[in-house]
C-alpha positions in Angstrom: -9.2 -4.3 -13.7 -11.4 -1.3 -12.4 -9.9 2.1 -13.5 -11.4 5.1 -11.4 -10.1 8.0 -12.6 -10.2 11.6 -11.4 -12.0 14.3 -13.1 -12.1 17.3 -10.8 -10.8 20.7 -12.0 -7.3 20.1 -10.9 -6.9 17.5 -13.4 -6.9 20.6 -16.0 -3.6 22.0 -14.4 -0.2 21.2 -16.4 -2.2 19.0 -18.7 -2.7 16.1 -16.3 -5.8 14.6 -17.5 -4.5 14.5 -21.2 -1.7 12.2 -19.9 -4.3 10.5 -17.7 -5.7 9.5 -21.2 -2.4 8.4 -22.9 -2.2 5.6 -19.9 -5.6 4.5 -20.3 -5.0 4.0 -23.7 -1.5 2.0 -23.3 -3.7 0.2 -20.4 -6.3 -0.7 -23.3 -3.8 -1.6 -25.4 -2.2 -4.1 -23.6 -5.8 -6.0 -22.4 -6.5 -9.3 -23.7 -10.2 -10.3 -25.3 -10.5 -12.5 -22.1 -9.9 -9.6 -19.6 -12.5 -7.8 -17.8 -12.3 -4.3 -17.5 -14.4 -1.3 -16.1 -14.0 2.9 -15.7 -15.4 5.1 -13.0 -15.0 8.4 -13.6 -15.6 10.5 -10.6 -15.6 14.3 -9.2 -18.2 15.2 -6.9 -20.5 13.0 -9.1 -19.8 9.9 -9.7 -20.1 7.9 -13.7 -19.3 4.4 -15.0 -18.4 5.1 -18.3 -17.3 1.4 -18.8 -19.6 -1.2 -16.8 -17.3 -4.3 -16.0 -17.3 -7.0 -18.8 -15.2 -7.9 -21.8 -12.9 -5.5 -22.8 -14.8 -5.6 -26.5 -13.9 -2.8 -28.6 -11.0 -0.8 -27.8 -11.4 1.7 -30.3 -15.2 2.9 -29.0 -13.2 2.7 -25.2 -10.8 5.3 -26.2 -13.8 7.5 -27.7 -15.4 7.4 -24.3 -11.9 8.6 -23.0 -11.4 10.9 -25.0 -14.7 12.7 -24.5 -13.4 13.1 -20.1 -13.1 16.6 -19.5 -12.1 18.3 -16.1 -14.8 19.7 -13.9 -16.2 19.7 -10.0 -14.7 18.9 -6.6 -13.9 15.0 -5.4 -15.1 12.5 -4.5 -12.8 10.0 -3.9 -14.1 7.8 -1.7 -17.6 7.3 -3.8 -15.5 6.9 -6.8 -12.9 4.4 -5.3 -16.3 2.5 -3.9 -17.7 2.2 -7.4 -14.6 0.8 -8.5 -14.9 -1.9 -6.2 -18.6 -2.7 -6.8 -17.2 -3.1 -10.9 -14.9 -5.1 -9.4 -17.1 -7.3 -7.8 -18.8 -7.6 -10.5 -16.8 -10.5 -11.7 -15.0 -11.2 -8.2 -13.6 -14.7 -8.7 -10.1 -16.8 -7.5 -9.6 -17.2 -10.9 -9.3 -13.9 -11.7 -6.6 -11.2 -10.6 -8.7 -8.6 -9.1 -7.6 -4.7 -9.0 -8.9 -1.7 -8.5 -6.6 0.9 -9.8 -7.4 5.1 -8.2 -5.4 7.6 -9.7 -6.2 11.3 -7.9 -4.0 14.3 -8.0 -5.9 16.1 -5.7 -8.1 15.4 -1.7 -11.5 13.6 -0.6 -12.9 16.8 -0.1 -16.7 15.6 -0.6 -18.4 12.9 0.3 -16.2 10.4 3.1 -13.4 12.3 3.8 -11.7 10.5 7.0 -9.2 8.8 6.0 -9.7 5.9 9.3 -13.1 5.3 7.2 -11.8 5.4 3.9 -9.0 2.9 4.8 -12.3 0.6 6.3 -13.5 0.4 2.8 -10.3 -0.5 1.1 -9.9 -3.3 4.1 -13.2 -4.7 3.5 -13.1 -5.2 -0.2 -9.4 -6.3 0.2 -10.9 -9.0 2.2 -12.7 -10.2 -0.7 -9.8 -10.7 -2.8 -10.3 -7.4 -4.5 -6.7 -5.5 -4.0 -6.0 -1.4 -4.4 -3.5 0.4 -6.0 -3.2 3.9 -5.7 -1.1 6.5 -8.1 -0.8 10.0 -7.0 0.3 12.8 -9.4 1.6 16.0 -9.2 2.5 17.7 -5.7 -0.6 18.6 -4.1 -2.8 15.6 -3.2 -3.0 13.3 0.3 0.1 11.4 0.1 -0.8 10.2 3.8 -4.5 9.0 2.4 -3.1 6.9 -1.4 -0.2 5.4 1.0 -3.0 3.9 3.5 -5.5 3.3 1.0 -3.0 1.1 -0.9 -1.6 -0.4 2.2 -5.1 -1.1 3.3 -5.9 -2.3 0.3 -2.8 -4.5 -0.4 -2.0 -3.2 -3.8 1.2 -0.7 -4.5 1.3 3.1 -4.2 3.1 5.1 -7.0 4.1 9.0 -6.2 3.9 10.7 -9.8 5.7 13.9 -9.9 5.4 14.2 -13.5 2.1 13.5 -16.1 4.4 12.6 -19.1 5.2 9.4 -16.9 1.5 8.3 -16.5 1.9 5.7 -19.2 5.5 3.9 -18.0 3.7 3.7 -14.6 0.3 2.3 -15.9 2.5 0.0 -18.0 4.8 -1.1 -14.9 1.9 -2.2 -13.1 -0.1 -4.4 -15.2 3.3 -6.0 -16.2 3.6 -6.7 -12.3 -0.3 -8.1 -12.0 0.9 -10.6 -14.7 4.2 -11.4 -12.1 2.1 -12.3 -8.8 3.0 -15.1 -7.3 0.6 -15.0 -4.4 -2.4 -13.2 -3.6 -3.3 -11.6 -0.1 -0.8 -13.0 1.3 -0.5 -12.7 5.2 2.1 -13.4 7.7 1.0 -15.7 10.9 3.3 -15.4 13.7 3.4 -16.9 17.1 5.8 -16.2 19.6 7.7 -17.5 22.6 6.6 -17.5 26.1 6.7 -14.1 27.8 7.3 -12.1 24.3 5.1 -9.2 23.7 4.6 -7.7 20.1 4.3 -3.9 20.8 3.9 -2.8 17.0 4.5 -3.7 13.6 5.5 -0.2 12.4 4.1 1.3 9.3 1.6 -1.6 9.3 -1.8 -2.8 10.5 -1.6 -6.3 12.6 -4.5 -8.4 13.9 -4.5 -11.0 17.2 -6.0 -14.0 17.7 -5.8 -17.1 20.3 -1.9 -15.6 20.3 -1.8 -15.9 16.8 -0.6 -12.7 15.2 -1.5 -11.7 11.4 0.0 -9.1 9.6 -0.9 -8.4 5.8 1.4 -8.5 3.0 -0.8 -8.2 0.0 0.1 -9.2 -3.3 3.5 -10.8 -3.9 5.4 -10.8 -7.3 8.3 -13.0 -8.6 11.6 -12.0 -7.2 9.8 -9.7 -5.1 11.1 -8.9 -1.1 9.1 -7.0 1.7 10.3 -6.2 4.9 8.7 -5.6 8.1 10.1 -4.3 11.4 8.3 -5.5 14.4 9.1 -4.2 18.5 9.1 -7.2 20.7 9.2 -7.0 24.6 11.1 -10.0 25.2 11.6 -11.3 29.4 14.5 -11.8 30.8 16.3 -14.8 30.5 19.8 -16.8 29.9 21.2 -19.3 27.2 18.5 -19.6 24.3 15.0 -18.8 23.6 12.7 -18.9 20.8 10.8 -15.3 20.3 8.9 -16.4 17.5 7.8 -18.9 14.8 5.7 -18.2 11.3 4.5 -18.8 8.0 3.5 -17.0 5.1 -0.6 -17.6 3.7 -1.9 -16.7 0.9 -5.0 -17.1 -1.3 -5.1 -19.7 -4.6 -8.2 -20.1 -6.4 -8.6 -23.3 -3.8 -8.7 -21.5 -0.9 -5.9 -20.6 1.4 -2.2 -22.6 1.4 0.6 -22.3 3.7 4.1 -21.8 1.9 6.7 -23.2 2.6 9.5 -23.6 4.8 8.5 -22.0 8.2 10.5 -19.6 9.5 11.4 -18.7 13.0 14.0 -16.6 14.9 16.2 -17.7 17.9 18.5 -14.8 20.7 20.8 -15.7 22.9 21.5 -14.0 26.0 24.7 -12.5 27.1 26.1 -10.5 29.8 29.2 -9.3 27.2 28.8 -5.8 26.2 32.1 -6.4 23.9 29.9 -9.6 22.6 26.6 -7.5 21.6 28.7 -4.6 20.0 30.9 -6.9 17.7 27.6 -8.9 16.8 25.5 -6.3 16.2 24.2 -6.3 12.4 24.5 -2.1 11.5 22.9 -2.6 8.5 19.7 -3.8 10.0 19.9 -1.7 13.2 19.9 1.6 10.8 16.7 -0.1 9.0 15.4 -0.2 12.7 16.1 3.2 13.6 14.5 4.5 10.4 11.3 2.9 10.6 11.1 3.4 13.9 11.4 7.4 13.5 8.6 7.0 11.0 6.4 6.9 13.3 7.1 10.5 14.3 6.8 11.1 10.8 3.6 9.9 10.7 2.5 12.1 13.4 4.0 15.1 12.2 1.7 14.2 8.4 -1.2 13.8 10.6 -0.4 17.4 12.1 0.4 18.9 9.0 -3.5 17.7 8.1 -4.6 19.0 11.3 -3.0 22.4 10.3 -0.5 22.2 13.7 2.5 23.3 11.9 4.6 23.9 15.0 3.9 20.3 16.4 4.4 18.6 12.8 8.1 20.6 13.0 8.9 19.7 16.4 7.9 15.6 15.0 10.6 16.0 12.7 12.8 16.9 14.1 12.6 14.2 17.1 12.8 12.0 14.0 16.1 13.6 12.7 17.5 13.6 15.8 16.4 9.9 16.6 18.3 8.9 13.4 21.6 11.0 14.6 21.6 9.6 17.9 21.6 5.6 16.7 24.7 3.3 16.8 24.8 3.1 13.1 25.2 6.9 12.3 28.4 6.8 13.2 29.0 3.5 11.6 28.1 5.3 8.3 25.3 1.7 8.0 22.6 3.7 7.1 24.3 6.6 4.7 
């Protein structure tokens, strides 16, 4: 585990960086002699206060800890960086390897595009080293910790509150010891004439007709959705629009789970047919992820500083939302 904490000024308002030291410690606590752990520290310089190795003594960590004190700007995407490198350090199948980034503020030195910062996370997810992000308070880059975790294939916690620093640390170390699979991915190939237009919310990668798309880390009694947009031809009877599997990493290399999956339609000229089969509860998880793209757009104004554009965004969403099939069914309430 690679901690990099943030230590820019902000972290002085509503006592955030005392509670950023209250889940460190609880994070200590809870380490095993056999663990390997490392701390970055970071504003607009960056410090290793803890090189990666042997978690050793606890007490002398939490002196180190204690002694973090707000200052600078930051630099989140040299500190996240370092945190990786530590990682490396000890990269290894045998080992669970995470980088946990907890900012309440923006990059605002050093790499500050999010497309480049994402790049890194991607790369280092690639070499089985996962992110998670947690932001706190009100005021930092929700849009940049959602697509650094999501790039990164960790989890992204929102902290509104400090005080609950410590139950969030706690929640996820308890989940690293519940994974079931590691960098998992999703291989899909579909049916003859079916086009996959997007997978929304998510990167995707092609291949020889091959389609990936990355889960990340999977826990016990854990369930992720996806929602993709197919162009499918026309057609009559039956046909198959696609066939998958689920991959992920061991410390042997990569496995295939099983069973396969795959997923069948059947065409019909009954309107009456399509409306009494139609599944309301997955058509309103359609309709919402497919207005997130709006969403999306209107964050990305909102970054831009086009207030006016990131209004009229959401309210195409809303209105998207109002105007499905299972508004009025009450599916989606």
């Amino acid at each position: 585990v690679a901690v990099v904490l943030d230590r820019s000024g902000s972290m002085a308002d509503e006592s955030k960086i005392e509670y950023a030291r209250k889940a460190l410690f609880s994070l200590i606590d809870q380490l095993s002699s056999e663990d390997v752990f490392s701390l970055v520290i970071y504003d607009d310089v960056i410090e290793v206060l803890k090189s990666a190795g042997r978690v050793g003594n606890k007490n002398e960590l939490k002196r180190l800890i204690q002694k973090v004190h707000p200052r600078g700007s930051t630099n989140l995407g040299a500190g996240m960086t370092e945190g990786f490198r530590q990682a490396e350090k000890y990269v290894s199948r045998e080992y669970l390897n995470r980088v946990i980034l907890l900012s309440d503020g923006l990059a605002n030195t050093g790499i500050t595009d999010q497309r480049e910062l994402n790049r890194i996370s991607k790369k280092y997810r690639s070499k089985s080293i996962s992110l998670t992000t947690m932001g706190v308070g009100l005021d930092y880059n929700e849009n940049l910790m959602m697509g650094l975790a999501e790039h990164g294939g960790g989890n992204y916690y929102f902290i509104e509150s400090s005080n609950s620093l410590a139950s969030i640390m706690n929640r996820e170390f308890n989940l690293m010891a519940k994974i079931a699979a590691r960098n998992a991915f999703m291989e899909l190939t579909f049916g003859k004439g079916v086009e996959l237009h997007d997978v929304i919310g998510c990167d995707f990668g092609t291949g020889d007709r091959k389609f990936t798309i990355p889960v990340g880390d999977l826990y016990s009694d854990d369930r992720r959705e996806f929602t993709l947009e197919l162009q499918v031809p026309e057609g009559s009877e039956s046909m198959l629009v696609a066939s998958g599997i689920l991959r992920y990493e061991t410390e042997y290399g990569w496995l295939q789970a099983s069973p396969a999956f795959s997923t069948t339609i059947h065409y019909t000229k009954d309107v009456v047919a399509i409306e009494k089969n139609r599944d309301m509860e997955t058509q309103a998880k359609a309709d919402i992820a497919v207005s997130t793209r709006k969403v999306e757009r209107a964050m990305e104004a909102l970054d831009a500083g086009n207030h006016e554009e990131a209004a009229k965004d959401i309210d195409d969403a809303k209105q998207m939302i109002l105007s499905s099939p299972a508004a009025t069914s009450g599916a989606g309430a």
